[in-house]
N, C-alpha and C positions, 0 to 999 in steps of 0.2 A: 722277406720274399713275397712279392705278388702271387696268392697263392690259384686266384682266379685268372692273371695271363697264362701261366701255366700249363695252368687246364687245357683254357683254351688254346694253347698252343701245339697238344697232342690230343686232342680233341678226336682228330682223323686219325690217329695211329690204332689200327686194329690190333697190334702183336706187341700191345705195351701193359702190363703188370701193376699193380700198385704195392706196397709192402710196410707195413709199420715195426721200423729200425730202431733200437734202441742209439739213442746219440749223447747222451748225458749218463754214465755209467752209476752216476752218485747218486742221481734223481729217486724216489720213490714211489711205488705201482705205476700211477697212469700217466704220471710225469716223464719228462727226459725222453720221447718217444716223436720222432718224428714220420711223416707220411710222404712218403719215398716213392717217384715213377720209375719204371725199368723199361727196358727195351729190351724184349724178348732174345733180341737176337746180339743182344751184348753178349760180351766173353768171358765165359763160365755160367752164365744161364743153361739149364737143360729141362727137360720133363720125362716125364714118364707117365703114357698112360694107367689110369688103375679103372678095373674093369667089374660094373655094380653085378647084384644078385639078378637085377633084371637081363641083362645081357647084355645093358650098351656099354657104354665108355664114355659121358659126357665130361668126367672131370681126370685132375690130373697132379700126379705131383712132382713140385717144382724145387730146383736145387740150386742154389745159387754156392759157385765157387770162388772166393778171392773176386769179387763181382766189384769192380768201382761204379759210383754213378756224383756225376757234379750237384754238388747244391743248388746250380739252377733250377733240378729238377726235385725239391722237396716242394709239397701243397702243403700252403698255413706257416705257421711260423715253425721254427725250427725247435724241436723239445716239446710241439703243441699239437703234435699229428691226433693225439686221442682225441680232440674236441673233430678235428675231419674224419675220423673213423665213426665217431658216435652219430654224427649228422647222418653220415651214410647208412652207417644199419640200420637209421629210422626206416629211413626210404626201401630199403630192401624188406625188411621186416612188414614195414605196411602192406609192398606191392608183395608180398611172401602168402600172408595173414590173407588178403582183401582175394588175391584169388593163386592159389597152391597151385604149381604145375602136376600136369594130368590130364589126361582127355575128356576126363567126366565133367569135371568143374560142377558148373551149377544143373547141369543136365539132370532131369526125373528121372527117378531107377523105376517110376510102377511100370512104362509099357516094355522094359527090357528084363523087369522081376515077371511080369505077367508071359510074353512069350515063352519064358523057360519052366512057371510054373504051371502057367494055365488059370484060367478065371470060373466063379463061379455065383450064377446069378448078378455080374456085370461085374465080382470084387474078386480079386486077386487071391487064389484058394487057399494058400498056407496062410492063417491069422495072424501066424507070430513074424512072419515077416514084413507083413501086412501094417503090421503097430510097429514093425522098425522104423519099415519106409515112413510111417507116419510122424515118428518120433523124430527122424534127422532133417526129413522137411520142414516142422517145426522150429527145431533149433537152427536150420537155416536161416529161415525167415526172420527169425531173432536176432541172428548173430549182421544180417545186412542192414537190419533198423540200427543197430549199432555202429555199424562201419558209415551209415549214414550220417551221424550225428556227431559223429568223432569227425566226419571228412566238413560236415556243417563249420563246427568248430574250429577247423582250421582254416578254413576260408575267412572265417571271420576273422582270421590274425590271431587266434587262441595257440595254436599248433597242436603238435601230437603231442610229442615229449616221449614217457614212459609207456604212454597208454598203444603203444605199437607192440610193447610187447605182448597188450592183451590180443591184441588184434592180431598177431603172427601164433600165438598160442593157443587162441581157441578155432584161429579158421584154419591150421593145420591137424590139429587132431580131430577136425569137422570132417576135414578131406578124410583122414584114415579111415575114421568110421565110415566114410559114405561109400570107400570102396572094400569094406570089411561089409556091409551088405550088399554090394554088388557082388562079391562072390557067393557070398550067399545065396542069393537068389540063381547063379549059376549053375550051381552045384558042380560034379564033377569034372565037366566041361570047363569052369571057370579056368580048372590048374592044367589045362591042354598050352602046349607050349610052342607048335610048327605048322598045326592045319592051315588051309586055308579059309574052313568056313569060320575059324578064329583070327584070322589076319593076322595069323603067325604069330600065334599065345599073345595077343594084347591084353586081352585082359588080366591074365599072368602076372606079365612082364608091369604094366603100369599099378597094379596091385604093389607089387615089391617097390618099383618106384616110389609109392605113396608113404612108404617107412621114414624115406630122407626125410620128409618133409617137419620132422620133427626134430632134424640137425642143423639141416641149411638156416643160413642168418642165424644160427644162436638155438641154442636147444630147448625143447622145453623145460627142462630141468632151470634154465639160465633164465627162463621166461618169467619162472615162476618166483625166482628169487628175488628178481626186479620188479613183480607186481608187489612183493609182500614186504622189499624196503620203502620203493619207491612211491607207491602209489595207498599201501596201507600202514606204512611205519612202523611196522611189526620190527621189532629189534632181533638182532642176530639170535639164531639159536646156541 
């Protein structure tokens, strides 16, 4: 199967799925596994929203019953969908790692820590949050000379590989921490959940957001298993 006509032949379909089927029953782990399009509105498709700690509903889950779909519509070769599943987590994982959904992203916590702390002789009066802010800035600034040089790399035809899972691993739990001291620096205000002078508990609300961030694309748990085969050949424990 032309796995790239395919594609681009539902390319425009907004309400279309993708799914990894098992198709070869005999096959073993990542074998026998094909990469499957759906059409939303095929019969026995359904969803059901599931509603986060934050209050929205961005995801959802999906049921497929007695669902046929033609083998025109498998990506890659048939029994080979894992090789199309792995290319794509790079990509997600990269664009996951490079920059974590959230409002804050790469934004300075000192003049939003300084408003609610207060300043003193031009610095920021609580010290100890003061050497936070200063700490994850730092490992900011590190962790982008890295995503630099990794993105260098692949421009030059090197590619990512494994090395997305560092990148999805340590710039997700950059995000947690950086809104684990923006609450901080909040303080009781941060956990206010309907005001309007908090834009209806955002900062709440994207705090708990910033938890996924350590599931979507692959967990850190999963992150770190593949730094430690793949990347340092560390043998199973």
């Amino acid at each position: 199967v032309n796995g790239q006509k395919i594609w681009t032949s539902y390319a425009d379909k907004a309400d279309w799925i993708f799914c990894l089927v098992r198709t070869d029953p005999n096959a073993t782990k990542h074998n026998g596994i094909s990469f499957a399009l759906f059409d939303m509105e095929s019969e026995g498709v359904s969803t059901r929203p599931i509603e986060l700690i934050s209050g929205e509903s961005p995801f959802c889950e999906t049921f497929f019953d007695d669902v046929k779909v033609g083998k025109d519509q498998i990506v890659g070769e048939l029994n080979r969908g894992w090789d199309v599943a792995k290319y794509l987590l790079t990509h997600e994982r990269n664009n996951i790692g490079g920059e974590p959904p959230g409002f804050l992203k790469g934004r300075a916590l000192g003049p939003l820590a300084a408003e609610h702390v207060g300043t003193e002789h031009g610095k920021l009066a609580d010290t100890a949050l003061r050497a936070d802010i200063a700490r994850l800035e730092i490992d900011q600034m590190a962790f982008q000379a890295l995503v630099g040089k990794i993105r260098e790399e692949a421009e030059a035809g090197q590619g990512v590989g494994a090395q997305s899972a560092v990148l999805k691993y340590y710039g997700t739990e950059l995000n947690k921490r950086r809104y684990e001291v923006m609450m901080d620096a909040l303080g009781a205000e941060g956990l206010e959940w309907e005001s309007e002078r908090t834009m209806g508990g955002l900062y709440a609300r994207e705090w708990l957001r910033s938890k996924g961030n350590s599931i979507e694309g692959g967990t850190s748990e999963v992150m770190l298993g593949i730094v430690s085969k793949r990347l340092l050949g560390l043998p199973d424990a």
